[in-house]
N, C-alpha and C positions, 0 to 999 in steps of 0.2 A: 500864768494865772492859776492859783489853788483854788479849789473848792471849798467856801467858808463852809462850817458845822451845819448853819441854817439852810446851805444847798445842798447838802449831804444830805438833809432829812426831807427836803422838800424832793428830792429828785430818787430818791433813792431805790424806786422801784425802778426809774432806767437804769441806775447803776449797777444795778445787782442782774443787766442783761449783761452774758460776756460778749454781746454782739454789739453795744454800749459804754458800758465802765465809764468810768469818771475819764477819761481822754475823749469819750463821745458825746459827754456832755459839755464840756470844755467847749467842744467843736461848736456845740448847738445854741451854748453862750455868745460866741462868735459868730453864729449865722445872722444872713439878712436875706427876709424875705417880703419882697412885695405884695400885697392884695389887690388884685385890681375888681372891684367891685366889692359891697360891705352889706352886699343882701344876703339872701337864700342861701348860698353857698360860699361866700367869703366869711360869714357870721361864723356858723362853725367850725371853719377849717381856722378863723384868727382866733377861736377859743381854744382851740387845743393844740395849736402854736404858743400860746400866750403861756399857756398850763406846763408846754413840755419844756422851759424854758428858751426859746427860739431869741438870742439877743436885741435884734432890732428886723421891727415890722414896719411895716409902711402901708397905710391902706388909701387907697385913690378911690371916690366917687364923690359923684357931683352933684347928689343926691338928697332931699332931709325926710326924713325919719316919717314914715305917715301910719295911722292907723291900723291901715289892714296890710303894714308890711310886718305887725307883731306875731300873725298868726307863723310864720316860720322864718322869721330873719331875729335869728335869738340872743342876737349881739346889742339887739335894742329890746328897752323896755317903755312903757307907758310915759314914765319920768322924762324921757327924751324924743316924745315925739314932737316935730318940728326944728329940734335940732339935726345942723347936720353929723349927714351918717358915721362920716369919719371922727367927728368930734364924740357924739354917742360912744362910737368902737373903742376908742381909746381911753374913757371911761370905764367902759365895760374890762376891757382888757389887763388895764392896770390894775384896778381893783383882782384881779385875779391872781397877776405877780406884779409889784411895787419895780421887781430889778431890772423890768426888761424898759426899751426904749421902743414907742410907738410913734413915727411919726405921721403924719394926718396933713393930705391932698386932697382940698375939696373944690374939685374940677373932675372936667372930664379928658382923656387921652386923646392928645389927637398928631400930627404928624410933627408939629414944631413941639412939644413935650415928653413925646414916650422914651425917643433918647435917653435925654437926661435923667427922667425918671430911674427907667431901668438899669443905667448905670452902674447908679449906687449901691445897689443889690446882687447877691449872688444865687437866687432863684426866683422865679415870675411864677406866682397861681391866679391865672386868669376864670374867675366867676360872671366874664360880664354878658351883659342880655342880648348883643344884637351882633351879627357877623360882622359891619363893619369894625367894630373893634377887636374881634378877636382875630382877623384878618392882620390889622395894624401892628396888634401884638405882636402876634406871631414872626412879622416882618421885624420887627423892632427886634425880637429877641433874636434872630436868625443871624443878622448883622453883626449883635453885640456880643454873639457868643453864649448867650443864658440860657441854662435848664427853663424849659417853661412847662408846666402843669397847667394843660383845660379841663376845665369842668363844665358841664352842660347839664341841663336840668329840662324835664317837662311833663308834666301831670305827674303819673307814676313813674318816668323810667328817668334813668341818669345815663351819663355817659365822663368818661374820663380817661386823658390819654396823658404821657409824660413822654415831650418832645424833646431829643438831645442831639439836632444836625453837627452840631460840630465834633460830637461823638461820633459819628458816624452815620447816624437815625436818621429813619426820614421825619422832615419838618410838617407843620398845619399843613402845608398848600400840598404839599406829594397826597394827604390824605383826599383832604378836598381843594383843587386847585384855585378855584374861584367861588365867592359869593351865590347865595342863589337868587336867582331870579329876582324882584320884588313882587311878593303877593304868594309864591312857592310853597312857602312852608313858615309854619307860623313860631315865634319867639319866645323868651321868657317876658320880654316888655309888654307878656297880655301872663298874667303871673297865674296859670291856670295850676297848683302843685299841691298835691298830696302833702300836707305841714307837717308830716315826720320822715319824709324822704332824706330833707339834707342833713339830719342829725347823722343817721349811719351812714351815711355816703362819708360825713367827713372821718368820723370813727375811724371808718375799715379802710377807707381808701384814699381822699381826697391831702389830708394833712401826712399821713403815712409815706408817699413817696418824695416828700420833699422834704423829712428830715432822716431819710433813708441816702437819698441822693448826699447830703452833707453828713453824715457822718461814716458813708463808707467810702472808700477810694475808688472802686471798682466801678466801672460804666454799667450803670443797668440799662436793658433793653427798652426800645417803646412800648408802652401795654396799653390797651386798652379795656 
């Protein structure tokens, strides 16, 4: 596959990285990455997936579009509340690049689905609100072999790790083994956040390692 004239000039500030070039845009043409979750922190990381040309995205939630989810989930607008989120995103998304392929799961993950889901992808960014999901994830992508990127969010602080056990990493559960408690420690499912936290979370860090992970060969470390 060549780089038509029109993705030379749309891309061209990655091209002109030698850490990039046009063979690592090629790559990111080719990539497929999953979103699990299309709030707070799936919003901006699928914008600037969408923007860096990322080939096919996938966003899962089961979710529709409310109100006071505009104040920082910026992948919806006014126009789309009551839709759901995944439909919204994909709106939003394409309208940003026409070339890429968005596909849209509006359910939630659960032990007869995450399989298949993740399958069809070659990285997992998990955004979602509650441990038993990211727990599921986590076990899902351990199995299957897939980079998976968590992101967690709450008032002011963030938190973000890039899991690679079959790299050699340790997985979610080496971090935290198990669930905590019920009633332990409180979630994003009560959406208490600072509305300009997830912008630069996904800027600097959130979307960053997962088109880093696909276009260099080299295993990178877990980081948090």
């Amino acid at each position: 596959m060549e780089l038509t004239e029109l993705q030379i000039q749309r891309y061209s500030r990655h091209i002109i990285l030698n850490e990039v070039g046009g063979k690592g845009q090629k790559k990111l043409s080719q990539a497929k990455i999953l979103l699990i979750g299309a709030g707070g922190l799936g919003s901006p990381a699928g914008l600037y997936l969408a923007a860096a040309g990322i080939g096919t995205i996938g966003l899962v939630d089961g979710d529709v579009v409310d109100l006071s989810n505009l104040q920082r989930q910026i992948m919806h607008s006014t126009a789309t509340v009551g839709m759901p989120k995944v439909e919204s995103g994909k709106k939003t998304l394409t309208a940003i690049n026409p070339e890429i392929t968005v596909n849209t799961y509006h359910q939630l993950v659960d032990a007869d689905n995450i399989l298949p889901l993740i399958s069809q992808y070659d990285i997992v960014l998990d955004g979602s609100d509650n441990f038993s999901t990211r727990f599921l994830v986590n076990d899902a992508c351990f199995f299957a072999k897939k980079t998976l990127i968590s992101a967690s969010m709450f008032r002011f602080e963030g938190q973000l790790t890039t899991i690679k056990p079959h790299a050699g990493y340790p997985c979610y559960r080496c971090l935290y083994p198990e669930p905590p408690l019920p009633g332990w420690c409180r979630t994003a499912r009560r959406p208490e956040s600072w509305a300009c936290l997830p912008a630069p979370w996904a800027f600097c860090r959130r979307p960053k390692p997962s088109r880093r992970c696909w276009v260099s060969a080299k295993p990178s470390p877990t980081s948090s």
